[in-house]
C-alpha positions, 0 to 999 in steps of 0.5 A: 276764781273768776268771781273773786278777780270779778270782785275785785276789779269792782272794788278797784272800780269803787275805789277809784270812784271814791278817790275821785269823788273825794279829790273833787270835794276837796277840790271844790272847797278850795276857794281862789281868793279874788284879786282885781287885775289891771287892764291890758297895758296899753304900750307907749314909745318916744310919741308920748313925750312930744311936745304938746298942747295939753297935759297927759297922765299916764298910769305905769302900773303900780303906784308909778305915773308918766305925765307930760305937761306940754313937752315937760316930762316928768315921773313920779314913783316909777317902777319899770322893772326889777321887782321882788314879787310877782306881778299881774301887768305888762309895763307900758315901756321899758327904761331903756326905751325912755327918751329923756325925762326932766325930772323924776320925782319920788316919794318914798323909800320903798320899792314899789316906789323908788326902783334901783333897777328903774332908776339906774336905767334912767339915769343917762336920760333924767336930768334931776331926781327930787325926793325927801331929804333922806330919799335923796341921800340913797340916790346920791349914795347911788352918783345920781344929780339929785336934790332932796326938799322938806315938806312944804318945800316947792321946786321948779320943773319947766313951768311948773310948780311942785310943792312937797305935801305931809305924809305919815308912812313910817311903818319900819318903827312899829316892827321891832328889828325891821330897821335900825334906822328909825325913821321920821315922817318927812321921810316920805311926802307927797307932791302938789303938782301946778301945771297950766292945766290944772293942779295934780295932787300925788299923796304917796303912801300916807295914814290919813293926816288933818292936812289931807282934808285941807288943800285947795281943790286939786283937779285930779288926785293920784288916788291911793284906796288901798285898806291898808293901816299904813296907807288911807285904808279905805275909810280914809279914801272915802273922807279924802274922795268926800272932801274934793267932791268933783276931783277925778280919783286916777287909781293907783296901787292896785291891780299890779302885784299878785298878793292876794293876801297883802292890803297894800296891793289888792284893793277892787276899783269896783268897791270904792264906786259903789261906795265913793260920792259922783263915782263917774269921776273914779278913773280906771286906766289900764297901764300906759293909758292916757288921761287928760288933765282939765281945769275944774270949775271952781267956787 
């Protein structure tokens, strides 16, 4: 009896053992797939849109940016709260704590690019919104002061200059029933900015176009690497990094999102170092960061 309850205490003993030990095999071929993540935000409040001597980008997260030219204050693509999935950042600010803006700008339909909760927080501080023709729409749709442009198209803000830059990001169309709409490719656009510091060129989500290769040689490019088929893919962020040579690249559309799995979201800022020609010029910001913008010398 004794030997028998002996016994059996060793084979619960075993058992046991031999759960663990298969629960940590398991366990270890479990591989967590690696994402790149942001830089703790750096928080910005009503300081940030002073007037001032210089212009300043700030990286919103995602594919947002804040920039302030000298007191004229703009975003383009900003997303501040409200969205549909998981995301790895803090914002830098809150809506409710923008001061005034004279403009928003943006680029696509999309809604880690045009945030209904974003924009009708900003509504009351915003003076303009532009956009393509049919992004306007939706946010005239919404009561919003908003004028819409075609590519190719320039607008004023303050003292500078923006002209509408060729995008081809009409996704919808190659998934049968993912839209009744069928959408063209002035849909979306990009944005040539002319400050008195420098040109920013802001791509929005684009497959590599002829016209990426061509422009004038902006002095910072909003730099879009993600590998995915509707964006640049990798490969065609290199040739755009290789056709402006010494433009700092001001990483956007990573590092935000938790999507390990969706190539939009989860490209690694250390991969396109190793890979991208004058690497020093890769600018990595933490959210809310700000950058200076300075005149290239030039040819």
């Amino acid at each position: 009896m004794k030997t028998g309850g002996f016994s059996l205490i060793i084979l619960l003993c075993l058992s046991t053992m031999l759960n663990v030990n298969a629960q940590d095999v398991s366990d270890s071929t479990k591989v967590k797939k690696y994402q790149a993540k942001a830089a703790a935000t750096q928080f910005f409040g009503k300081e940030a849109f002073n007037e001032s001597d210089k212009t300043t980008l700030r990286w919103l997260g995602m594919a947002g940016f804040f920039v302030n030219s000298r007191g004229t204050t703009f975003m383009i693509d900003p997303v501040l709260e409200g969205f549909d999935m998981p995301v790895l950042i803090d914002f830098p600010i809150k809506a409710k704590d923008v001061p005034s803006l004279d403009a928003v700008l943006i680029t696509h339909a999309d809604n880690d690019h045009f945030s209904l909760p974003t924009i009708s927080k900003l509504k009351d501080v915003t003076r303009i919104y532009h956009s393509t023709v049919y992004v306007d729409s939706l946010i005239q749709n919404e009561g919003y002061n908003s004028l819409g442009h075609n590519i190719g198209d320039d607008f004023n803000i303050g003292n500078i200059k923006v002209t509408l830059t060729s995008a081809d990001h009409a996704y919808q169309n190659a998934t049968p029933g993912m839209s009744t709409r069928w959408f063209k490719n002035e849909d979306a656009c990009g944005f040539w900015i002319e400050t008195l510091d420098g040109a920013i060129w802001a791509p929005g989500d684009s497959r590599l176009l002829p016209e990426h290769l061509e422009y004038p040689i902006p002095d910072a490019i909003l730099f879009d690497f993600s590998d995915s088929e509707w964006h640049f893919t990798l490969e065609g962020a290199l040739k755009i990094a290789s056709a402006y040579p010494n433009t700092p690249l001001l990483l956007n559309h990573w590092g935000s999102v938790d999507a390990p799995d969706f190539t939009p979201f989860n490209a690694d800022p250390e991969k396109l170092k190793r890979l991208v020609t004058n690497p020093e010029r890769v600018v990595v910001l933490a959210p809310g960061e700000g950058y200076t913008l300075k005149p290239l010398k030039k040819p």
